[in-house]
C-alpha positions in Angstrom: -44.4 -69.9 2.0 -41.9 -68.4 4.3 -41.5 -70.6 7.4 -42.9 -68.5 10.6 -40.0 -68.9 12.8 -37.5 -67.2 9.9 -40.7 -64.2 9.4 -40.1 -63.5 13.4 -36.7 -63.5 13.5 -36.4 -61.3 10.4 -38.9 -58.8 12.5 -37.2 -58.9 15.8 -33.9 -58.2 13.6 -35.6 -55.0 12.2 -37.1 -54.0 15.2 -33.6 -54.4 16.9 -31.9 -52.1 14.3 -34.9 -49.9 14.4 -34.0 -49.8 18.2 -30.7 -49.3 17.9 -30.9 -46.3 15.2 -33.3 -44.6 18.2 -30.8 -44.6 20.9 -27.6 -44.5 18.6 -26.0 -41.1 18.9 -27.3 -38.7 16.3 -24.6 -38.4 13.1 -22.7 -35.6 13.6 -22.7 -32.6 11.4 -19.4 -31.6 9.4 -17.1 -29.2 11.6 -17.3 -26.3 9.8 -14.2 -25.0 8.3 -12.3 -22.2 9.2 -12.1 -20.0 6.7 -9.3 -17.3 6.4 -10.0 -13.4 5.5 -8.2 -12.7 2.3 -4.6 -11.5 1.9 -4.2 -8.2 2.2 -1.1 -6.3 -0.1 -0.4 -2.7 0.4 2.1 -1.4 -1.9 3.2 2.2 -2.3 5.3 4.5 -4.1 7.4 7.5 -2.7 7.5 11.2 -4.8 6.4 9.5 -7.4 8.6 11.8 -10.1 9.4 9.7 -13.5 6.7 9.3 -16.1 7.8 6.8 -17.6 7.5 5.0 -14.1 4.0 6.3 -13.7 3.4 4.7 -16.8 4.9 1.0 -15.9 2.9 1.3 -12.7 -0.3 2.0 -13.9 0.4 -1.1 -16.8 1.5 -3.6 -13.9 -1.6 -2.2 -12.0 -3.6 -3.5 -15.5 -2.1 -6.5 -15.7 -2.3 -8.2 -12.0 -5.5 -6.2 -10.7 -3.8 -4.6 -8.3 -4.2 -0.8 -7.0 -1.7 1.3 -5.6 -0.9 4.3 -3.5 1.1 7.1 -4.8 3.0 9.3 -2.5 3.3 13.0 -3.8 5.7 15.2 -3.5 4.4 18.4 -4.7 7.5 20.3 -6.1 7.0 17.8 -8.9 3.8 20.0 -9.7 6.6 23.4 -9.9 8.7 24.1 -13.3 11.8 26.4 -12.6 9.9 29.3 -13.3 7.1 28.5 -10.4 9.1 27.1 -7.8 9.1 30.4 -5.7 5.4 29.1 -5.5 6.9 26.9 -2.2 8.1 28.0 0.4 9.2 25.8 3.5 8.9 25.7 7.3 12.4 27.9 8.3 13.3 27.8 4.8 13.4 30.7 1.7 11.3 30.3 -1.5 12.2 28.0 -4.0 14.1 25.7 -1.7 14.0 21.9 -2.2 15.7 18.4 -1.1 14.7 17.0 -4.3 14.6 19.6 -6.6 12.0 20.7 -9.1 10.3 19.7 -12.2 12.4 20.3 -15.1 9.9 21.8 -17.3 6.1 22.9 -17.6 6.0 19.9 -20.2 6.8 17.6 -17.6 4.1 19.2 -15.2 2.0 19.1 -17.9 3.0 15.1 -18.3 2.9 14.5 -14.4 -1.0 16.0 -13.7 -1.6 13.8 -16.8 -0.7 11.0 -14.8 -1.8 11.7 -12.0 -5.7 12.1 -13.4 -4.8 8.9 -14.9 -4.2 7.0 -12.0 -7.1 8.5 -9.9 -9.4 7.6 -13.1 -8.1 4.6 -12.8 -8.9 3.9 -9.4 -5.6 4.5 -7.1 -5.0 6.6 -4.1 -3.0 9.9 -4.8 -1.1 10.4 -1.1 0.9 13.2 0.0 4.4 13.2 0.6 4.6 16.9 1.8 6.7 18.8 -0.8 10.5 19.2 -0.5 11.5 16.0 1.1 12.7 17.8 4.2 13.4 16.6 7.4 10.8 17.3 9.5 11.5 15.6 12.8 12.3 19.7 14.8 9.2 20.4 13.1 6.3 22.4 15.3 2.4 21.2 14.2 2.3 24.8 13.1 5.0 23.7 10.5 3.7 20.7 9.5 0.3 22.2 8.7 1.9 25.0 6.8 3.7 22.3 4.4 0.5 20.7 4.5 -1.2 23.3 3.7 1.4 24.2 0.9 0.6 20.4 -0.4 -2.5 21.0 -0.9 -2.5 24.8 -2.6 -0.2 24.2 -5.2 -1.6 20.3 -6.4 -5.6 22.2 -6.3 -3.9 25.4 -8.2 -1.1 23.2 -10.2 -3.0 24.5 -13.8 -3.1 27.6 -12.9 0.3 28.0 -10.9 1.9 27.0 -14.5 -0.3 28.3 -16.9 -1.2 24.6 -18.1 -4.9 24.6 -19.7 -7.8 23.3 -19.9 -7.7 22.1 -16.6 -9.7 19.2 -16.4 -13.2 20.0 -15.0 -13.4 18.4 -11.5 -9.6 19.0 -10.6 -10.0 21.3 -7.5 -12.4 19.1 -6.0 -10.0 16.0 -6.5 -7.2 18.1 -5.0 -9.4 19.3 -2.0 -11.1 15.9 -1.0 -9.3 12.7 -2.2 -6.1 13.2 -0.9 -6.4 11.6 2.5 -2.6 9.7 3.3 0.6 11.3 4.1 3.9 9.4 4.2 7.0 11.5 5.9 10.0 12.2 4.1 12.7 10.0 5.8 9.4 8.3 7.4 10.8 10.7 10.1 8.2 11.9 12.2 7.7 13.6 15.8 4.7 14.6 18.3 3.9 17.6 16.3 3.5 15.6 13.4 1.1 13.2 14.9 -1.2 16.4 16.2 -0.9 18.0 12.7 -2.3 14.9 10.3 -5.9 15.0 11.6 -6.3 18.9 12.0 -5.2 19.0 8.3 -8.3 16.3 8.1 -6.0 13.0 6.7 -7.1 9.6 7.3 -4.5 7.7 7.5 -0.4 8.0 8.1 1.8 5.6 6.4 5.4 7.2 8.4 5.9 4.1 10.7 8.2 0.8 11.0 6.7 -2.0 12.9 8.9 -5.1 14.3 6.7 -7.4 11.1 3.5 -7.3 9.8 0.9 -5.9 12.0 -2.5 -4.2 11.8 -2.5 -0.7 11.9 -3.8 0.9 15.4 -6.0 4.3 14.9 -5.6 7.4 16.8 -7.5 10.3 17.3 -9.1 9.4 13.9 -5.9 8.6 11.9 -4.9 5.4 11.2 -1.5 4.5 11.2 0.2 1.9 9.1 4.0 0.8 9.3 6.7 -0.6 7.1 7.3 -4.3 8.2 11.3 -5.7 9.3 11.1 -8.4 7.3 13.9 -11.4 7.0 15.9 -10.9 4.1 18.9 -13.0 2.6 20.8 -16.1 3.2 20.7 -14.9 7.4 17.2 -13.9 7.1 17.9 -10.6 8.8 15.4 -8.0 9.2 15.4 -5.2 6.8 12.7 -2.2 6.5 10.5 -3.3 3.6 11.4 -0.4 1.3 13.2 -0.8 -2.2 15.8 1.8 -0.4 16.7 -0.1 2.4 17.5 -3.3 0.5 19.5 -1.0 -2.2 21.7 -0.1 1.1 21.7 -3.4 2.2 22.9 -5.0 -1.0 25.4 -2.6 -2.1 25.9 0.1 0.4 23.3 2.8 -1.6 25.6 2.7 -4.7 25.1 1.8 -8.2 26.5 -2.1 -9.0 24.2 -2.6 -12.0 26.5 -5.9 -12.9 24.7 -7.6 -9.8 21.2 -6.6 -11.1 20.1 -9.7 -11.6 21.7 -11.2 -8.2 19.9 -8.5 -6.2 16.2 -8.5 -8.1 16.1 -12.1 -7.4 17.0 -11.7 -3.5 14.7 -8.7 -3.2 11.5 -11.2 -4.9 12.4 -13.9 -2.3 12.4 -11.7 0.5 9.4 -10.1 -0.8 7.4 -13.7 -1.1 8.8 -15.1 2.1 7.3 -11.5 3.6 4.2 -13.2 1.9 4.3 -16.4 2.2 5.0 -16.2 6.2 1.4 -14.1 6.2 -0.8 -16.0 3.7 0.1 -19.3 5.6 0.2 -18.0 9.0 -2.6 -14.6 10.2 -2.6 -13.1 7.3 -1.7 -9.9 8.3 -1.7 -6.9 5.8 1.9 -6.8 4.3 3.2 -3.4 3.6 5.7 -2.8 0.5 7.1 0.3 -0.4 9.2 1.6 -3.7 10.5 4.7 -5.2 10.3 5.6 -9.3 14.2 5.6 -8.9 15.6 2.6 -10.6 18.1 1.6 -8.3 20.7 -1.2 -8.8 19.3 -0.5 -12.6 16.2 -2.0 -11.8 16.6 -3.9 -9.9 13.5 -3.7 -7.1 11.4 -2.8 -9.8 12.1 -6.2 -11.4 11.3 -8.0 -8.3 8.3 -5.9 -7.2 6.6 -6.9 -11.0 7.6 -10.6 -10.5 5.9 -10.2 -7.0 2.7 -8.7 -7.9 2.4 -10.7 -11.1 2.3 -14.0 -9.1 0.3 -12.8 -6.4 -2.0 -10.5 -6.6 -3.8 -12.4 -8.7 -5.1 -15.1 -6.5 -8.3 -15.2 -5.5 -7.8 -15.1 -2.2 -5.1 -12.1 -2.1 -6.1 -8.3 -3.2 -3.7 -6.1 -4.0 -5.0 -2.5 -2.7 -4.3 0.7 -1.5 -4.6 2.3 2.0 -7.2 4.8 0.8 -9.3 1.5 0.1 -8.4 -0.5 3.2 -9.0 2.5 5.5 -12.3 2.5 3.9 -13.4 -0.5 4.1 -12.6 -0.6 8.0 -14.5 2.6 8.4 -17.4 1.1 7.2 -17.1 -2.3 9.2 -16.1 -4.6 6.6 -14.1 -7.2 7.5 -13.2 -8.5 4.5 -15.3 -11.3 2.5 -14.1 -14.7 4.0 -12.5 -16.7 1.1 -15.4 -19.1 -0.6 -17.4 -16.6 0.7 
């Protein structure tokens, strides 16, 4: 038998804890973590001219998940015989900065791809039509070339006597077109009235001082081309495969440093990253043309890029057709975990 003075102190003991627990602060529960919105990659491409580059697009697209943007420039749609078909602001039919098609087989190849890439879920942009300067443009010029855009990519079968046209064609050209990127990314005021009269949605034209989110203005939003640091001085460069061609070798051709310059352009790329998916996680802008400059060069990088990150689960690689969207409709992106 338990001796009675060891039973009371056992109880006061309990009670005492029992005590204690009641007046004891209540445990804490865990600070909830802070989760960041996903990683936001916008990449583009300018004219968008080669096939075979359309096709090495669209496979990187498979391969990493990603979706891209495609800017258009419509005299790509024109074969020597139909480029009387455009006719530019102050200028006489036929003209072009860029040049034409070189057949109706390569039209014919080009609509191909662009159906593809629309089946496939990318955003078909315009890039007006003959790469002209339009910074002494009036609106009434910009909504002529606009409108030019849009009559020869809804009529582009026709124009070139290419058949069948797929069924649903004219209503793609019509409504799913809603981006423009300047030539030159030169713009003006005109400009700026023009884009939502012609009814776009967006206006990829600028260059911001770094990442940043894009403002929206009188219905348009408007998205820049980051300065971002690029090699051994980290000094700020537009985030264009152009502007690092000029940068490493003064916009000509030095294919014997192709290697030396696709491996600077992927580090300045994924600092450009790196500096966002550690830091806000702004949207980070990158933009290409099908020209393989420095043989290859950007290209190599850009698919080194992609292949490492878009594939994360907290990064999405997307287009600004999709990112306008989703900002329209008040998504803010799902938090990661989420």
């Amino acid at each position: 038998m338990p001796h009675p003075f060891r039973v009371l102190a056992l109880g006061l003991a309990s009670l005492a804890t029992s005590v204690a627990a009641a007046f004891a602060d209540p445990p804490k529960s865990p600070q909830p973590i802070s989760a960041k919105p996903k990683q936001i990659v916008l990449i583009s491409f300018d004219s968008a001219r080669e096939i075979s580059q359309w096709e090495r697009s669209r496979a990187l697209a498979k391969r990493t998940g990603a979706h891209f943007t495609y800017f258009l420039s419509c005299v790509f749609l024109l074969s020597p015989e139909t480029r009387g078909q455009y006719v530019a602001p102050g200028k006489g039919a036929g003209k072009s900065n860029i040049g034409f098609a070189a057949s109706k087989q390569e039209v014919t190849d080009r609509l191909e791809q662009i159906g593809l890439a629309a089946s496939e879920g990318h955003d078909i942009g315009s890039h007006a039509c003959g790469h002209f300067d339009g910074k002494d443009w009036s609106k009434a010029d910009w909504l002529a070339e606009f409108g030019a855009f849009r009559h020869i990519l809804e009529n582009a079968y026709a124009i070139n006597g290419i058949s069948p046209e797929p069924s649903g064609w004219r209503a793609f050209a019509r409504h799913a077109v809603t981006g423009f990127r300047a030539p030159y990314l030169s713009t003006d005021k005109a400009l700026y009235e023009a884009l939502p009269e012609a009814g776009f949605h967006y206006d990829a034209s600028g260059v911001s001082n770094g990442p940043a989110l894009p403002p929206t203005k009188n219905g348009v939003m408007h998205f820049a081309l980051p300065l971002i640091p690029e090699g051994p001085k980290a000094k700020p460069v537009v985030a264009m495969d152009y502007n690092l061609y000029v940068r490493h070798s003064g916009g000509f051709e030095m294919p014997a440093k192709a290697d030396e310059f696709a491996d600077r352009a992927y580090h300045t790329f994924r600092t450009a990253f790196d500096a966002q998916y550690n830091g806000k996680r702004l949207p980070l802008e990158l933009g290409f043309h099908f020209t393989q400059m420095n043989d290859g060069a950007y290209w190599n990088a850009l698919e080194r890029f992609a292949g490492e990150v878009c594939g994360k689960a907290d990064v999405e690689c997307i287009s600004f057709r999709d990112y306008v969207a989703r900002q329209r409709a008040g998504d803010r992106q799902v938090a990661v975990g989420g």
